[in-house]
PDB file as gemmi writes it, atoms N, CA and C in Angstrom:
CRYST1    1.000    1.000    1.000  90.00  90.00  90.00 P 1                      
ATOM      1  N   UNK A   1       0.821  -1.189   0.000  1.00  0.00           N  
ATOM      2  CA  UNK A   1       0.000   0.000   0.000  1.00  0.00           C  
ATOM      3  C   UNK A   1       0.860   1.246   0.000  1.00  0.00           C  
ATOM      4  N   UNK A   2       1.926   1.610   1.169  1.00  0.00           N  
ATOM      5  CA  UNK A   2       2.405   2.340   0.817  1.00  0.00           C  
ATOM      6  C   UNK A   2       3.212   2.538  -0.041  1.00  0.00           C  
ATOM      7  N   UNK A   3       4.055   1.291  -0.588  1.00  0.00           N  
ATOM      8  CA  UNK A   3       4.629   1.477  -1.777  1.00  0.00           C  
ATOM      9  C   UNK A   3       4.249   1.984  -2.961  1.00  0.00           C  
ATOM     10  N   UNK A   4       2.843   1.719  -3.402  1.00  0.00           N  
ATOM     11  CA  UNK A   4       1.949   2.130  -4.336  1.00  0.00           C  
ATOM     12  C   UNK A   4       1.997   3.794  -4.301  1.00  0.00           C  
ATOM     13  N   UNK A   5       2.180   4.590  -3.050  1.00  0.00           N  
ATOM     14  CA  UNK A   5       2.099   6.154  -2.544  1.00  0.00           C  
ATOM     15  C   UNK A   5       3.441   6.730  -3.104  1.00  0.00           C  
ATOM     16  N   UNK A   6       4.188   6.035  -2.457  1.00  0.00           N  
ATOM     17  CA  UNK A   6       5.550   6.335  -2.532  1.00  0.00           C  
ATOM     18  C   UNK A   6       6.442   6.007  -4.442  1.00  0.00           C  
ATOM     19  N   UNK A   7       6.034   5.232  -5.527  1.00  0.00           N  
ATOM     20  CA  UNK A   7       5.869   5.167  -6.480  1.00  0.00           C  
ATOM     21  C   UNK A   7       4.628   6.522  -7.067  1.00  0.00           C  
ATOM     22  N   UNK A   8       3.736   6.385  -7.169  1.00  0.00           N  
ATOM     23  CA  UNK A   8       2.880   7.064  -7.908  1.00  0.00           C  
ATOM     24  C   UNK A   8       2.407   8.328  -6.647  1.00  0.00           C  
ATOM     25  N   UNK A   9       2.869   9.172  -6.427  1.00  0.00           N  
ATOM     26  CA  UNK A   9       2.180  10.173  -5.491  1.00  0.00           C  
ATOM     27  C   UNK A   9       1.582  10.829  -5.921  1.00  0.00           C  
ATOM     28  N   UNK A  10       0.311  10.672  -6.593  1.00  0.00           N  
ATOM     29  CA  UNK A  10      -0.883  11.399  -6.649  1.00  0.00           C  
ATOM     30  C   UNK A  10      -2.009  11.240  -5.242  1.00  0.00           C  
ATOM     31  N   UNK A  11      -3.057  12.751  -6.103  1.00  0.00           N  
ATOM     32  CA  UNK A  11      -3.763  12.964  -5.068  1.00  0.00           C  
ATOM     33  C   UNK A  11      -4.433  11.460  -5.080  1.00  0.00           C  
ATOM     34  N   UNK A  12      -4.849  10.992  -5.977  1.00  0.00           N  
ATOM     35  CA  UNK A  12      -5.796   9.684  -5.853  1.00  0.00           C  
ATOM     36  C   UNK A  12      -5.452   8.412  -4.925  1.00  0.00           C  
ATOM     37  N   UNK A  13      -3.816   8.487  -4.849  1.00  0.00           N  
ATOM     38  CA  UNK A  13      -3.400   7.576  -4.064  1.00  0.00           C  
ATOM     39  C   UNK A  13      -3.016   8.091  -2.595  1.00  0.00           C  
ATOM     40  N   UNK A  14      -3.536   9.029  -2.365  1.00  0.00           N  
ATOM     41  CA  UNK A  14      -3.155  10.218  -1.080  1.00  0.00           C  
ATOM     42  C   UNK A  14      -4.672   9.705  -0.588  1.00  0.00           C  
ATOM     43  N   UNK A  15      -5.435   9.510  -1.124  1.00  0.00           N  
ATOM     44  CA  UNK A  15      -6.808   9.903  -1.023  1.00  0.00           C  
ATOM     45  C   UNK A  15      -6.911   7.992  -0.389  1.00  0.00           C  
ATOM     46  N   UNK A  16      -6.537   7.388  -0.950  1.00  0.00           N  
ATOM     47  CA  UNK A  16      -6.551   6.103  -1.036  1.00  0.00           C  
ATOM     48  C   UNK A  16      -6.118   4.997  -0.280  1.00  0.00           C  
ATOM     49  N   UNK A  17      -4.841   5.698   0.188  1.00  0.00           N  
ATOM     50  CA  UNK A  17      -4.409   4.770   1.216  1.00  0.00           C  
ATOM     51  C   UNK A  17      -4.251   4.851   2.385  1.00  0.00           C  
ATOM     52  N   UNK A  18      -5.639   5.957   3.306  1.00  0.00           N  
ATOM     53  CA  UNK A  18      -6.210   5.662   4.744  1.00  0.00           C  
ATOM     54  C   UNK A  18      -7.572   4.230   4.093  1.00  0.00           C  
ATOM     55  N   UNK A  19      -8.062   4.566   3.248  1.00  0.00           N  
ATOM     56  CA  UNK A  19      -9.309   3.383   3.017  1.00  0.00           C  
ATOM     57  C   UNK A  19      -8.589   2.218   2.308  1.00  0.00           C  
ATOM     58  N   UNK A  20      -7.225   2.287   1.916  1.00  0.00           N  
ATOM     59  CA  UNK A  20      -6.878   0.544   1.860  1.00  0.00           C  
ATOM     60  C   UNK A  20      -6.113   0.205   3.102  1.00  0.00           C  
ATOM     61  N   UNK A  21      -5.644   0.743   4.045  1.00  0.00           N  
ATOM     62  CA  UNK A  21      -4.985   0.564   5.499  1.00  0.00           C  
ATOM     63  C   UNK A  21      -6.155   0.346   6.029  1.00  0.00           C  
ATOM     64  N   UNK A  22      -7.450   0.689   6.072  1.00  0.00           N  
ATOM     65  CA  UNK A  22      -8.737   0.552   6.853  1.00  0.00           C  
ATOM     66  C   UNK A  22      -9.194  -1.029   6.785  1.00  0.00           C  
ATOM     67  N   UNK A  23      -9.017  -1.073   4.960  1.00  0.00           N  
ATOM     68  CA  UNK A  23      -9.896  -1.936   4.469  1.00  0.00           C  
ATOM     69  C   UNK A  23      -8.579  -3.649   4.871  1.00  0.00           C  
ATOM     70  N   UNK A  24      -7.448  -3.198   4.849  1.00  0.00           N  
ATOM     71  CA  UNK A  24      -6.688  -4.481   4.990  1.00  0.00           C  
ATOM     72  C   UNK A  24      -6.346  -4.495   6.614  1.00  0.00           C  
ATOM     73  N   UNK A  25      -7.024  -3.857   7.314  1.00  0.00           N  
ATOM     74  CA  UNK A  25      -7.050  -3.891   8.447  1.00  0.00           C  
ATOM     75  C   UNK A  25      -7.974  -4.851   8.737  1.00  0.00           C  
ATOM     76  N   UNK A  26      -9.402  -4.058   8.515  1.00  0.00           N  
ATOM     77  CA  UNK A  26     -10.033  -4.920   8.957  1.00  0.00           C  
ATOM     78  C   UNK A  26     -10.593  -6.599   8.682  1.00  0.00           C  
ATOM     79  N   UNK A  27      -9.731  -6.913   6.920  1.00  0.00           N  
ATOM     80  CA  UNK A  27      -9.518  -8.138   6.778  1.00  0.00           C  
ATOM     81  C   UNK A  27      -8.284  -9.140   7.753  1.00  0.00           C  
ATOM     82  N   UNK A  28      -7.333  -8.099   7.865  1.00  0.00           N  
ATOM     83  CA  UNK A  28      -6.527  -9.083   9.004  1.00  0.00           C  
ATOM     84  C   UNK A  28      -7.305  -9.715  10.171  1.00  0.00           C  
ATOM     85  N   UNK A  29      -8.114  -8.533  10.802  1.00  0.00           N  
ATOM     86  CA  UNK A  29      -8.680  -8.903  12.007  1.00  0.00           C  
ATOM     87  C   UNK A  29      -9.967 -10.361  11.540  1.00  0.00           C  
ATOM     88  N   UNK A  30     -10.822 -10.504  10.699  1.00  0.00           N  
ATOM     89  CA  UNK A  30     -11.174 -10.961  10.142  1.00  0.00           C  
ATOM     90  C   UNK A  30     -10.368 -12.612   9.961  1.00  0.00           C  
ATOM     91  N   UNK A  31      -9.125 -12.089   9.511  1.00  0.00           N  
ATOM     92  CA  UNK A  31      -8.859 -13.731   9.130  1.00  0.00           C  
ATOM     93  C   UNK A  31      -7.800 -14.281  10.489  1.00  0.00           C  
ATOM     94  N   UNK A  32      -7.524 -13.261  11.304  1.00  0.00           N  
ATOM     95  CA  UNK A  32      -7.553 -13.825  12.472  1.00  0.00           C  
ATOM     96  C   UNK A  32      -8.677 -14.665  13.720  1.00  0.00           C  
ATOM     97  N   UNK A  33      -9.769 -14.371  13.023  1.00  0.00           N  
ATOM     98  CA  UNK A  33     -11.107 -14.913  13.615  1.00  0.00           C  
ATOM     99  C   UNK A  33     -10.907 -16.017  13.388  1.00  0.00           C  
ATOM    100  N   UNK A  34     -10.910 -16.292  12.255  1.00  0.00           N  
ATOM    101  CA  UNK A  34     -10.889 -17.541  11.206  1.00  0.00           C  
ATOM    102  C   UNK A  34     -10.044 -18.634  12.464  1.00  0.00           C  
ATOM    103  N   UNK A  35      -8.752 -18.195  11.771  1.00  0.00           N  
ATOM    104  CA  UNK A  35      -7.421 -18.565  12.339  1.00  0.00           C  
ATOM    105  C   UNK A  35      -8.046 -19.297  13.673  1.00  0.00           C  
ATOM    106  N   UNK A  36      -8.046 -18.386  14.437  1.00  0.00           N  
ATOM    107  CA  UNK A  36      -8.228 -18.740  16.114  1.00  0.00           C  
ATOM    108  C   UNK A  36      -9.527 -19.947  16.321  1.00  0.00           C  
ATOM    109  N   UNK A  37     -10.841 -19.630  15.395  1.00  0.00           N  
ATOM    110  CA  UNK A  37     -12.038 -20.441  15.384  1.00  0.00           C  
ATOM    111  C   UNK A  37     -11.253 -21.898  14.918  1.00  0.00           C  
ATOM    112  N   UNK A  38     -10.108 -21.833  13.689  1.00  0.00           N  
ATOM    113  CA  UNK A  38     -10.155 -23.320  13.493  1.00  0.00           C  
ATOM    114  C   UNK A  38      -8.846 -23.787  14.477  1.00  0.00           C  
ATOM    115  N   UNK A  39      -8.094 -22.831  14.652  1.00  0.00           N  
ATOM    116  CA  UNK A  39      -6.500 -23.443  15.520  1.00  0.00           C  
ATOM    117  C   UNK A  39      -6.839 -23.613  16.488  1.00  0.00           C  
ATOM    118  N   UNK A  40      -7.514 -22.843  17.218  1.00  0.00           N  
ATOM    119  CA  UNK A  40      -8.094 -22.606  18.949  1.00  0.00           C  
ATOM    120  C   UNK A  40      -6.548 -22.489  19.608  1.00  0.00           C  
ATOM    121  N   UNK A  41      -6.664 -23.522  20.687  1.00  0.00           N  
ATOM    122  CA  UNK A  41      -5.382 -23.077  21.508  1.00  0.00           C  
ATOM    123  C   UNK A  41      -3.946 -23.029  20.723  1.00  0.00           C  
ATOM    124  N   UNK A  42      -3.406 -23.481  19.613  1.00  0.00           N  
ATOM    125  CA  UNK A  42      -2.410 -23.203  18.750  1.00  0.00           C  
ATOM    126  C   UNK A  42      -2.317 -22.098  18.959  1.00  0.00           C  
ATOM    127  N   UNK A  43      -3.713 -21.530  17.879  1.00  0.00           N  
ATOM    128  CA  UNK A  43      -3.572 -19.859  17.263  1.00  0.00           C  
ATOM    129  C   UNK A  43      -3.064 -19.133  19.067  1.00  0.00           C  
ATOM    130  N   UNK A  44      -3.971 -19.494  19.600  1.00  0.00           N  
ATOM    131  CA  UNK A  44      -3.687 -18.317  21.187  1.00  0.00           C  
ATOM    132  C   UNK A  44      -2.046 -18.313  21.146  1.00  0.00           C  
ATOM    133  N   UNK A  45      -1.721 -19.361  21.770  1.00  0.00           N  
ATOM    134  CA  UNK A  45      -0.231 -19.441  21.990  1.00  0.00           C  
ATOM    135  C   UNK A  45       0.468 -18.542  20.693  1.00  0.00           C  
ATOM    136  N   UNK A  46       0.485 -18.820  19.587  1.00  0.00           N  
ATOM    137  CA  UNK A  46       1.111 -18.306  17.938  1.00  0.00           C  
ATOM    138  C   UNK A  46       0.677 -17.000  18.694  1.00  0.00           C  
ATOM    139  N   UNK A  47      -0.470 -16.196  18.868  1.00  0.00           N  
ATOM    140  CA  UNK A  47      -0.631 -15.052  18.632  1.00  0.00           C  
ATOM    141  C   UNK A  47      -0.082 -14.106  20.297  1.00  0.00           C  
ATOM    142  N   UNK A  48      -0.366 -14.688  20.882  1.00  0.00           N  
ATOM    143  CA  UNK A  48       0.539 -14.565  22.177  1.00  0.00           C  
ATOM    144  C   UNK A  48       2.328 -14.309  21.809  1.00  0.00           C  
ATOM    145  N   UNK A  49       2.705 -14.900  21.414  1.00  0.00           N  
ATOM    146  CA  UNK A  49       4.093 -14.495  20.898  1.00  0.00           C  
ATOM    147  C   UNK A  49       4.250 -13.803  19.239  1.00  0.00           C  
ATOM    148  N   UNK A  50       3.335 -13.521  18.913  1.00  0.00           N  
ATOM    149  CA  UNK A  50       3.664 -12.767  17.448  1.00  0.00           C  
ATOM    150  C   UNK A  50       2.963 -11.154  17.537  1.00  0.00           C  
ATOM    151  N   UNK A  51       3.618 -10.655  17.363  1.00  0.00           N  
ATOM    152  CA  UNK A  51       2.320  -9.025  17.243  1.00  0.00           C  
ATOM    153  C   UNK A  51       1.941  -9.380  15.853  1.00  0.00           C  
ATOM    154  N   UNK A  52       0.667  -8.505  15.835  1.00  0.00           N  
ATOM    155  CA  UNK A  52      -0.184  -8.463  14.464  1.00  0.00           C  
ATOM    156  C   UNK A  52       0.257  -7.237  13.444  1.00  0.00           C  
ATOM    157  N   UNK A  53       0.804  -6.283  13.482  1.00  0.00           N  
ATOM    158  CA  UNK A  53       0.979  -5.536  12.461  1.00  0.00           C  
ATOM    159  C   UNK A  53       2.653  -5.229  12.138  1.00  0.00           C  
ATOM    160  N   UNK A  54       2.933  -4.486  13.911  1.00  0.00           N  
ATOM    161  CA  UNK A  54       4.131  -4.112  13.291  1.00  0.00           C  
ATOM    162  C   UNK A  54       5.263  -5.079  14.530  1.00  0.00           C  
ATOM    163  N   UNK A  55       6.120  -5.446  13.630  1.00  0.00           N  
ATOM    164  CA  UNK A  55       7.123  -6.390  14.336  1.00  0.00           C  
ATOM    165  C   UNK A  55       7.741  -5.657  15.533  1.00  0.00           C  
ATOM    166  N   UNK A  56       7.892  -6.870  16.832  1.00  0.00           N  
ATOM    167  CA  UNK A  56       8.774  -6.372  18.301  1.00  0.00           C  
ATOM    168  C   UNK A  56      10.261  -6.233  17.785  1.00  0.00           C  
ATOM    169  N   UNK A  57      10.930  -5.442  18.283  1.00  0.00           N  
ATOM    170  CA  UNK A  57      12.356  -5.826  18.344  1.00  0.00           C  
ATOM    171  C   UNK A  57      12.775  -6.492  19.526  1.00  0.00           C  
ATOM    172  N   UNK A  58      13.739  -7.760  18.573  1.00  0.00           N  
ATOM    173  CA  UNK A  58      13.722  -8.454  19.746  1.00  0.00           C  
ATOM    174  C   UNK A  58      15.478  -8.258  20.016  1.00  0.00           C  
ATOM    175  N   UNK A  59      16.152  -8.434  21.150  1.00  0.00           N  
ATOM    176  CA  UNK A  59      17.192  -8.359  21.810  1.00  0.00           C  
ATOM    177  C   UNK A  59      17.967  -9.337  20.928  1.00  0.00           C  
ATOM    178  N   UNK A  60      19.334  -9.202  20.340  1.00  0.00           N  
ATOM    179  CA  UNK A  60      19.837 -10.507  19.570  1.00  0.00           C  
ATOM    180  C   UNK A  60      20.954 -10.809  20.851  1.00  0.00           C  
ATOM    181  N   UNK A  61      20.394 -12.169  20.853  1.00  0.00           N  
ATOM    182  CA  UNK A  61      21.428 -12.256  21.637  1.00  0.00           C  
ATOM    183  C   UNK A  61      22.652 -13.838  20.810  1.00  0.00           C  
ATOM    184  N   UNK A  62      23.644 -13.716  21.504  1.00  0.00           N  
ATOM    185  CA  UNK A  62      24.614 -14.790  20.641  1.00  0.00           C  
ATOM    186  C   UNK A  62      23.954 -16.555  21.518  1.00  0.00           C  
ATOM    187  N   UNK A  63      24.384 -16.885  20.393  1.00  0.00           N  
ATOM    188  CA  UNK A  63      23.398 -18.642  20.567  1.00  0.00           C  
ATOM    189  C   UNK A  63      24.865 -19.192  20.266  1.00  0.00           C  
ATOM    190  N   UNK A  64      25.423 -19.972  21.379  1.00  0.00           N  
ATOM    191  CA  UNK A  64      26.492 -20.663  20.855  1.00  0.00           C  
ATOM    192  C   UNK A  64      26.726 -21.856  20.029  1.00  0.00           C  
ATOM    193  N   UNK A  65      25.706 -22.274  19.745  1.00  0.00           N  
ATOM    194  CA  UNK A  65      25.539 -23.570  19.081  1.00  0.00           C  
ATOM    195  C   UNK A  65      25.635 -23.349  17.518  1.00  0.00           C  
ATOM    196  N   UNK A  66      25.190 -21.954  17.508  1.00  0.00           N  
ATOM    197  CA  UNK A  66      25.284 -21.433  16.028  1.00  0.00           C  
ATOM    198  C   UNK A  66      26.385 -20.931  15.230  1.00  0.00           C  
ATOM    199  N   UNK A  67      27.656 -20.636  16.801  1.00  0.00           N  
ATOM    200  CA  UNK A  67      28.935 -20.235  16.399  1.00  0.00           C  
ATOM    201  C   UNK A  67      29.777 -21.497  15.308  1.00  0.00           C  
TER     202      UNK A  67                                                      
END                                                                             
């Protein structure tokens, strides 16, 4: 979506992408229903450790097994 802004910056796409951030909003929430109705306790746990839009930063820490 915003790429589409940031490529073509017209008014039409100025105009456009609070109602496609709205509109793919409220399909996320939507197919998280889904999600949770068929995973049940999976999805909880998955969504318990994942945020939904914008990613945590997480602390890197060194894993020695990977050295």
């Amino acid at each position: 979506m915003l790429g589409f802004f940031l490529q073509w910056p017209t008014l039409l796409t100025l105009i456009m992408l609070p109602i496609l951030v709205w509109m793919y909003t409220r399909l996320a929430k939507s197919e998280e229903r889904d999600s949770q109705r068929e995973f049940g306790v999976l999805w909880d746990e998955y969504a318990k450790k994942t945020p939904t839009f914008i990613p945590r930063r997480k602390q890197l820490t060194a894993n020695p097994s990977n050295i």
